[in-house]
C-alpha positions as CSV (number, residue, x, y, z in Angstrom):
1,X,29.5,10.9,-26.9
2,X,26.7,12.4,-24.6
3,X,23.2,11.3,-25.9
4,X,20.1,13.5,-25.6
5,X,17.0,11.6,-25.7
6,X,14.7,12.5,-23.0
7,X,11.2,14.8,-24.2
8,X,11.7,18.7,-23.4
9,X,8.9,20.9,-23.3
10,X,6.3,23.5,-21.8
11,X,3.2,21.7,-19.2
12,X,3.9,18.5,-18.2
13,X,6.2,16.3,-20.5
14,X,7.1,13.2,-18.5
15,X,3.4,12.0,-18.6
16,X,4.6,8.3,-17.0
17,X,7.4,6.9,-15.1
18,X,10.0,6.3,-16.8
19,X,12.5,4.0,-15.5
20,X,16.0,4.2,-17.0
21,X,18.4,1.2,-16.8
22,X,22.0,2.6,-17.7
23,X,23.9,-0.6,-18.3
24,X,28.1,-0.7,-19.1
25,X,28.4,-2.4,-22.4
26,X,30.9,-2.3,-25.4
27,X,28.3,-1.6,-28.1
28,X,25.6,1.9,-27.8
29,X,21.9,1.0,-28.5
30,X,19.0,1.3,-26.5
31,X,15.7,-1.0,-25.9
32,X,12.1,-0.5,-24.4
33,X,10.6,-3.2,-22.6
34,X,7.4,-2.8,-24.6
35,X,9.4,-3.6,-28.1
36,X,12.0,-5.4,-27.2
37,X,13.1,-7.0,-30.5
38,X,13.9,-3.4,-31.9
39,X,17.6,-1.9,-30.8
40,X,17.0,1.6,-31.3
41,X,21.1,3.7,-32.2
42,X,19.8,6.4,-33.4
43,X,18.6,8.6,-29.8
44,X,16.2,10.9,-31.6
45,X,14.3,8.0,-32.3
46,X,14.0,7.3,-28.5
47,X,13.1,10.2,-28.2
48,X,10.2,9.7,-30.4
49,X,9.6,6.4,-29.1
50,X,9.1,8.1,-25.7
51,X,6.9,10.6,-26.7
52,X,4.6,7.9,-28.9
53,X,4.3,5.1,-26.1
54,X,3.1,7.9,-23.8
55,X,0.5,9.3,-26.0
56,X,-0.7,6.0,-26.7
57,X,-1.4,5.2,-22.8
58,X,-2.6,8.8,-21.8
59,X,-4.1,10.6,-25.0
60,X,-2.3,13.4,-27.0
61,X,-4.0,15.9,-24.3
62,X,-1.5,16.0,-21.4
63,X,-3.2,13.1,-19.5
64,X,-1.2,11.0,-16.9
65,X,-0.5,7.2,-16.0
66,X,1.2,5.2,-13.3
67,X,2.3,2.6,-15.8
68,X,6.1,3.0,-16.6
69,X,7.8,3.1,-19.8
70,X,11.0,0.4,-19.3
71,X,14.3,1.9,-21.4
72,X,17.5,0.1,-21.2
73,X,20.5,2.3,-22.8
74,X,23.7,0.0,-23.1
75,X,26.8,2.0,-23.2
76,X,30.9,2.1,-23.1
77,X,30.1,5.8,-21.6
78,X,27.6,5.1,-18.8
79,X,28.0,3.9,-15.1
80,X,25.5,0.8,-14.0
81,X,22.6,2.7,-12.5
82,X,18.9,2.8,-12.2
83,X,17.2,6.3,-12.4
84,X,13.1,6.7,-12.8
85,X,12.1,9.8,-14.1
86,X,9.2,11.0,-12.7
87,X,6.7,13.7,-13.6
88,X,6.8,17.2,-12.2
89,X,4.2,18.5,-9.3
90,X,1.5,20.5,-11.1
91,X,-1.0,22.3,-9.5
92,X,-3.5,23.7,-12.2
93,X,-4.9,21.0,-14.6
94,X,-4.8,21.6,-18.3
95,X,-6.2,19.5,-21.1
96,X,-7.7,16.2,-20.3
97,X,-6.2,16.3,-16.9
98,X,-8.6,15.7,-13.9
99,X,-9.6,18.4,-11.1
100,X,-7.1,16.1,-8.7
101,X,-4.4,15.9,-11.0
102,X,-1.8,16.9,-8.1
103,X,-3.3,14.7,-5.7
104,X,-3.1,11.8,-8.3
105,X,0.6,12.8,-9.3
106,X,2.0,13.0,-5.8
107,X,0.3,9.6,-5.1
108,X,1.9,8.2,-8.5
109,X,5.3,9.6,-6.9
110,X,4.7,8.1,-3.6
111,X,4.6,4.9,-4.6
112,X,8.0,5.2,-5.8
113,X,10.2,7.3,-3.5
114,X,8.6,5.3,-0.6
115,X,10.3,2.4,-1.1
116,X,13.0,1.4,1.7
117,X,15.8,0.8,-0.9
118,X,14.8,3.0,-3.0
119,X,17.1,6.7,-3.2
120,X,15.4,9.8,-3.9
121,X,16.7,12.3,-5.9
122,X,15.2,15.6,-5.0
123,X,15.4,18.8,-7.8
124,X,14.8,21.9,-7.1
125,X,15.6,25.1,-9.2
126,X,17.7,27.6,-7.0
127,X,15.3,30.6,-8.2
128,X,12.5,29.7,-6.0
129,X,12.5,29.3,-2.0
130,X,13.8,26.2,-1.1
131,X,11.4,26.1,2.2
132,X,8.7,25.6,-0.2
133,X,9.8,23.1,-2.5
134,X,7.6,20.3,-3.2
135,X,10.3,17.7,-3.9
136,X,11.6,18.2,-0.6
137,X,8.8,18.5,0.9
138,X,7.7,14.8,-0.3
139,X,10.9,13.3,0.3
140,X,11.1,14.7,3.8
141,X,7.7,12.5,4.3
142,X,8.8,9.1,3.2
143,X,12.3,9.9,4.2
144,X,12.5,12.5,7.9
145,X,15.7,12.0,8.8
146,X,17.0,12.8,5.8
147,X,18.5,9.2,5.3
148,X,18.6,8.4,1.2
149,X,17.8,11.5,-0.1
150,X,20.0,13.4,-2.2
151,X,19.2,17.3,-3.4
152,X,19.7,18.6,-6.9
153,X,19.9,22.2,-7.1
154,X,19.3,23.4,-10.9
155,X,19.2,27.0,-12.5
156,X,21.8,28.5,-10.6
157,X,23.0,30.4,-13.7
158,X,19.0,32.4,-13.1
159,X,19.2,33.5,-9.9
160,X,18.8,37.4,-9.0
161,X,22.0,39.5,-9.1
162,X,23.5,39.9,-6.1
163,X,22.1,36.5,-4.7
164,X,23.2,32.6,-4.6
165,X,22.5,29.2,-3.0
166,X,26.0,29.1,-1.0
167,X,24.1,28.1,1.7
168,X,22.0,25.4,0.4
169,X,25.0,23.9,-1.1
170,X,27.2,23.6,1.8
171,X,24.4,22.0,3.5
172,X,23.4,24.8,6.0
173,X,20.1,25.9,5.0
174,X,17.9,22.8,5.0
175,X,20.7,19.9,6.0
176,X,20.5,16.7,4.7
177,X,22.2,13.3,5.3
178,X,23.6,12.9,2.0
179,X,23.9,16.6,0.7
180,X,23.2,18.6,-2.5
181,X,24.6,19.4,-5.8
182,X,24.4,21.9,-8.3
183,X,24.1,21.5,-11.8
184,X,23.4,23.7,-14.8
185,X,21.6,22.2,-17.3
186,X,21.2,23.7,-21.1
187,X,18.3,26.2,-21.7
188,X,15.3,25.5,-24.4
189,X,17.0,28.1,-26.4
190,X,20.2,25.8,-26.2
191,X,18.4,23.0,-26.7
192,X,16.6,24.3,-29.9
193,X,19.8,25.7,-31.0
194,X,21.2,22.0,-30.9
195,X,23.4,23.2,-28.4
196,X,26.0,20.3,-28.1
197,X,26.1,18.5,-24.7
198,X,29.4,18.3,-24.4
199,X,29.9,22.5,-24.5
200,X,27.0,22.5,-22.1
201,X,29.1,20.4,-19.8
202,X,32.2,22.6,-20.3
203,X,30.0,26.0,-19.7
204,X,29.1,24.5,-16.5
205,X,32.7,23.5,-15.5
206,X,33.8,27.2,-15.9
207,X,30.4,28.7,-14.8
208,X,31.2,27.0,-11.4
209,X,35.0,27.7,-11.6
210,X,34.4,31.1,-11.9
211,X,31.8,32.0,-9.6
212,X,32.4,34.0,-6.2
213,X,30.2,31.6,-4.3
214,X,30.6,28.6,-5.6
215,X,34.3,28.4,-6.8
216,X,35.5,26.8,-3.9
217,X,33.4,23.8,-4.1
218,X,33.8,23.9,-8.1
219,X,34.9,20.2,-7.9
220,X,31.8,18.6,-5.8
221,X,29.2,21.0,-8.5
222,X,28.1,20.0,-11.6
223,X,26.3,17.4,-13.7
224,X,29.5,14.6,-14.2
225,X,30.1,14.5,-10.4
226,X,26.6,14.2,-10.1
227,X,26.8,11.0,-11.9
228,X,29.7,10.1,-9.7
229,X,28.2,10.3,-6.4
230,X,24.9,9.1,-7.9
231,X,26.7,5.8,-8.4
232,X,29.0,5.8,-5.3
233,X,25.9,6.1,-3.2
234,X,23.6,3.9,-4.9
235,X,26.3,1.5,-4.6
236,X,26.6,1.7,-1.1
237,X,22.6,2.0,-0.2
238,X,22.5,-1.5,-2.2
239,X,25.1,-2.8,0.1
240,X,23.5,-1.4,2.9
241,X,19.8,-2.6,2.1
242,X,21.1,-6.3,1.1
243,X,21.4,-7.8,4.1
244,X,17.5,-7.1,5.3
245,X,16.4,-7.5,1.5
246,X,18.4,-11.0,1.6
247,X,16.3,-12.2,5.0
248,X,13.0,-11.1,3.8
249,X,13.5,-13.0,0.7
250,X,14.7,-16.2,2.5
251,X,11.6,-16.4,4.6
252,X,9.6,-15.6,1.8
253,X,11.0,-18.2,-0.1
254,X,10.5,-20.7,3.1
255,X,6.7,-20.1,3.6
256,X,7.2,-21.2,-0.6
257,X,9.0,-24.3,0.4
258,X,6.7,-25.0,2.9
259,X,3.4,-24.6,0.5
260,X,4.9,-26.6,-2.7
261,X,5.7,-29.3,0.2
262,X,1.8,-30.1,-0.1
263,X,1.8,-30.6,-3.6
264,X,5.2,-32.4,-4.5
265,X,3.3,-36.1,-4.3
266,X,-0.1,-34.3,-5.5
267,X,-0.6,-36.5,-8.6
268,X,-3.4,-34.5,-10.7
269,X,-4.2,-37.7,-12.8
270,X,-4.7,-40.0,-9.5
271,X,-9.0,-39.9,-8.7
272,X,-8.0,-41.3,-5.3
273,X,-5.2,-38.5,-4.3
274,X,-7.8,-36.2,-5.2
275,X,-10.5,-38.1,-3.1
276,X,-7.8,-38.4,-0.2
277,X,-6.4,-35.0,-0.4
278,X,-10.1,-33.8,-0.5
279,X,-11.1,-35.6,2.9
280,X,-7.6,-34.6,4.3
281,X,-8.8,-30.9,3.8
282,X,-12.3,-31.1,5.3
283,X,-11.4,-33.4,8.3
284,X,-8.7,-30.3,9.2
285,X,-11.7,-27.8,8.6
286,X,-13.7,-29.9,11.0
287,X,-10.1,-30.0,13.6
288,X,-9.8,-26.5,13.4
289,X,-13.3,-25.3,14.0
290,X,-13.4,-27.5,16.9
291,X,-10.4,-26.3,18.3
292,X,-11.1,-22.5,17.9
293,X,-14.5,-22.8,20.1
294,X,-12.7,-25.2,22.5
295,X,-9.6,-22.9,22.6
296,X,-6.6,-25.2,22.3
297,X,-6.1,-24.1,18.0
298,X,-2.3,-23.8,16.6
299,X,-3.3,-20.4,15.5
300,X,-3.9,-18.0,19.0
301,X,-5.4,-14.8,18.3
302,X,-3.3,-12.2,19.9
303,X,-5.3,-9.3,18.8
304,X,-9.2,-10.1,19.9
305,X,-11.2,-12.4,21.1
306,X,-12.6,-14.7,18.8
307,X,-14.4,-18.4,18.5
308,X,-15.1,-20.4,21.8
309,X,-14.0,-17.3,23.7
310,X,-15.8,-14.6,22.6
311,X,-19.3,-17.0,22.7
312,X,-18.2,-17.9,26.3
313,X,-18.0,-14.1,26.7
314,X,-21.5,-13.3,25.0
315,X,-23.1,-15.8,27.3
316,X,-21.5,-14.5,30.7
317,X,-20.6,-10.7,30.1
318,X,-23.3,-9.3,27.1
319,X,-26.3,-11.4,28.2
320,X,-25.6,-10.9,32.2
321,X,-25.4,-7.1,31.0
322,X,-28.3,-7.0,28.5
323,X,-30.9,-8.3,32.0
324,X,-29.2,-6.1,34.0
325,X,-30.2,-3.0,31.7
326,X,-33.9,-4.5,31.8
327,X,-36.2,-1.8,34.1
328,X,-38.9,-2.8,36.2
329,X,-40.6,-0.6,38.7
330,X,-41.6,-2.2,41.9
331,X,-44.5,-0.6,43.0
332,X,-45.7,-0.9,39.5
333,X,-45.5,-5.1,39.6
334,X,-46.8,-4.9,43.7
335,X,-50.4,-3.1,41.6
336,X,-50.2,-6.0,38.8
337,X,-49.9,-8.5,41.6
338,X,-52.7,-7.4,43.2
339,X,-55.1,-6.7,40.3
340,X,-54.4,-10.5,38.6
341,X,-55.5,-11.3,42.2
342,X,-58.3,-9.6,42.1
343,X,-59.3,-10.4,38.7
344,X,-58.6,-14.0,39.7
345,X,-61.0,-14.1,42.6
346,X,-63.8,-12.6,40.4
347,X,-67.4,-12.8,42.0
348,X,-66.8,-15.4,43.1
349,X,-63.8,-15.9,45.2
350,X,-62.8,-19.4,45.3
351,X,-60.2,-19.5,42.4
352,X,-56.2,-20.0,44.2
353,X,-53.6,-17.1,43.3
354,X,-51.6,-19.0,41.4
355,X,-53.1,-18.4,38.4
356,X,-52.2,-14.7,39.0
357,X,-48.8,-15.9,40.1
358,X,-48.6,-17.7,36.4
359,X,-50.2,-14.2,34.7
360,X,-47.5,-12.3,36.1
361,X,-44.8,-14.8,35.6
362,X,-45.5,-15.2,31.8
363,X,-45.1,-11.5,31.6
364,X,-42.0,-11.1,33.1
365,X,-40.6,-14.0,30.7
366,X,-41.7,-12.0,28.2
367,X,-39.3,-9.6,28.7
368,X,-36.4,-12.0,28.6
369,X,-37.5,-13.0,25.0
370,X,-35.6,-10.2,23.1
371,X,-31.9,-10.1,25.2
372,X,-32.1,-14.0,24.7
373,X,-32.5,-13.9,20.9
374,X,-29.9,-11.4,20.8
375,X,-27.5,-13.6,22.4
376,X,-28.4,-16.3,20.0
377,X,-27.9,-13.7,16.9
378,X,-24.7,-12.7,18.1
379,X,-23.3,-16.7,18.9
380,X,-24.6,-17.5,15.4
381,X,-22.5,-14.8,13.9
382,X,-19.4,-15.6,15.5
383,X,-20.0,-19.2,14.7
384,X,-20.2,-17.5,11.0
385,X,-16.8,-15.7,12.3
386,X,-15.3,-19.1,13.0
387,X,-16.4,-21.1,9.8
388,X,-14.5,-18.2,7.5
389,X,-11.0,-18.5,10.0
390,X,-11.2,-22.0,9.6
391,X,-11.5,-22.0,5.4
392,X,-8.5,-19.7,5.1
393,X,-6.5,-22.9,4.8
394,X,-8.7,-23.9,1.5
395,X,-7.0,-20.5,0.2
396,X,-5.4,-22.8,-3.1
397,X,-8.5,-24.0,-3.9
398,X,-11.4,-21.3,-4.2
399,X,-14.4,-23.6,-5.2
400,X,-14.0,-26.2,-2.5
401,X,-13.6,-23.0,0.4
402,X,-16.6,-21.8,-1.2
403,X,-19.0,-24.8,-1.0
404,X,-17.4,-25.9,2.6
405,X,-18.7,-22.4,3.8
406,X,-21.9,-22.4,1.9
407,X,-22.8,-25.8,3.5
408,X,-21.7,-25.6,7.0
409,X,-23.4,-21.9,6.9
410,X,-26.6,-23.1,5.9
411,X,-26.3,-26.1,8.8
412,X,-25.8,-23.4,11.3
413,X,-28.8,-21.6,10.0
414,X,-31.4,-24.0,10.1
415,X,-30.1,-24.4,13.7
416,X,-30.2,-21.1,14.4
417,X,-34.6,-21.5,13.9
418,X,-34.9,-24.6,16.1
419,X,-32.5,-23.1,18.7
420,X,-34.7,-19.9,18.7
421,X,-37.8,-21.8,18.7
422,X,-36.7,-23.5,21.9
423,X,-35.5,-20.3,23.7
């Protein structure tokens, strides 16, 4: 028997993602992952259920959410396969629905179709230009070449007299790797009419078998060998995706191995692991900031400078620069020179230069003060840099990264005072 249990309606029905798990079974019932104890046979109530645990997320007034609705339908009539239904494009918003309510539903769809193993099935209805067609469009940016998208092409039964998607179909007009299919899917009127599936199905086996256009490809059209290639081809994109899925999970799973390798003798009751695991920790915080500002660390920054380099850098490449940019005019210090002369000599005339020498001197020092406290500001904050790198290893345990920061932060502070005092 076919089963009809997904909301049909005017505006935007499918409100959330819906992910469908058809599973072979010998018994029909269906489940949601949000009550699982309930095994729903009767398909209306699905239906209902559907409709209910979307309103009860988004509001009765045609608002939208990313979380999914989970459904599992077991069934001696299904093939094993995955399918999330997700809501149409709209454009204009209505209701509740926010100013960016396309924006917000393309990004909802994003996050699904852009998935690597992930196949995307793209509809479009055969009475509009396919060139503008925002599934396709979408798919074709997650997926260029074409790769794991397959096109649906739906309404063929409303196109204009006279015209028909031949071309589409065969794959001419906009190609892609894996092709398209036409189906033709009951109308609301057959749906309110409790038109059964089953006569649907057979109205869209002759409406294919009997068409000009399309009767030569009768056999690749329509909704059951949709299903057919739909599992044939998710089949084979899961064999094809394994192997990399496979290696990404093993090394995952090592970098695991090698983090629960700390804990496996960690005895939480012991007060002296606990002391000893504690020193352990800040005796490698001290190792590691060491060896960033000495350079010889395990972990080499391939992307910037940072620690000991980038200080040895502010102290012969930014300082060097920031004296060079200091201006002084010659003739300018010649006049000074001669006035602190002058003004040393007084009346009087026995007084020694040098006390003009030490006038001018202290002036010019002066002008050193700023590009030298600079250079201290921007050690300091490397320093600051450093301390952060070198807690990342205190990751696991928040508190302890917290206060190691906090207190070697505030050491480096009060240094920075005494250090500028002396510059």
């Amino acid at each position: 028997p076919c089963r009809d249990f997904l909301p049909r309606g005017s505006g935007i029905v499918t409100r959330r993602p819906l992910i469908l798990q058809l599973i072979f079974s010998k018994t029909e019932y269906a489940e949601f992952l949000h009550c699982k104890s309930k095994k729903f046979t009767d398909f209306d109530e699905v239906r209902q259920e559907i409709e209910a645990e979307t309103d009860r997320v988004t509001g009765t007034n045609k608002g939208i959410s990313p979380v999914p609705i989970n459904l599992r339908v077991y069934s001696p009539h299904v093939l094993n396969l995955t399918l999330i239904d997700l809501p149409g494009i709209t454009k204009v918003p209505v209701g509740d629905q926010p100013q960016d309510i396309e924006y917000q539903i393309k990004d909802m769809i994003l996050q699904f179709i852009s998935r690597e193993s992930s196949l995307i099935l793209a509809v479009t209805p055969a009475n509009m230009d396919l060139a503008n067609s925002d599934a396709l469009k979408m798919a074709k940016e997650v997926d260029p070449q074409g790769l794991r998208t397959i096109g649906v092409i739906t309404k063929l039964d409303l196109m204009d007299e006279g015209t028909d998607a031949r071309d589409v179909l065969e794959n001419k007009l906009l190609p892609l790797r894996r092709g398209y299919i036409g189906v033709v899917n009951r109308s609301q009127k057959d749906i309110d009419g409790k038109k059964d599936i089953r006569a649907a199905l057979a109205a869209e086996r002759k409406f294919f078998l009997s068409h000009p256009a399309y009767r030569h490809m009768a056999d690749r059209m329509g909704t059951p060998h949709l299903q057919k290639v739909l599992n044939q081809q998710l089949t084979n994109h899961i064999r094809e995706t394994l192997p990399s899925l496979r290696s990404k999970l093993q090394s995952q799973l090592l970098s695991l191995e090698k983090e629960v390798e700390e804990y496996k003798n960690f005895r939480p009751d012991d007060p002296t692991r606990k002391t000893k695991a504690l020193l352990q920790m800040v005796q490698q915080f001290g190792v590691d900031f060491e060896k960033r500002i000495e350079g010889s660390g395990d972990q080499v920054d391939t992307l910037e400078l940072s620690g000991g380099a980038r200080i040895n850098r502010i102290f012969h490449e930014r300082f060097p620069f920031e004296l060079v940019k200091m201006e002084f005019d010659e003739k300018d210090l010649r006049r000074e020179i001669s006035y602190a002369i002058k003004n040393i000599h007084g009346v009087t005339g026995l007084f020694t230069p040098d006390l003009a020498f030490e006038a001018i001197v202290k002036k010019q020092v002066v002008k050193l003060k700023e590009p030298c406290l600079k250079c201290v500001d921007l050690v300091i904050q490397e320093l600051i840099n450093t301390v952060r790198q070198c807690t990342s290893k205190l990751g696991s345990y928040p508190r302890l990264r917290e206060e190691t920061e906090r207190i070697v932060t505030t050491h480096i502070r009060e240094r920075e005072g005494k250090t500028k005092d002396q510059v």
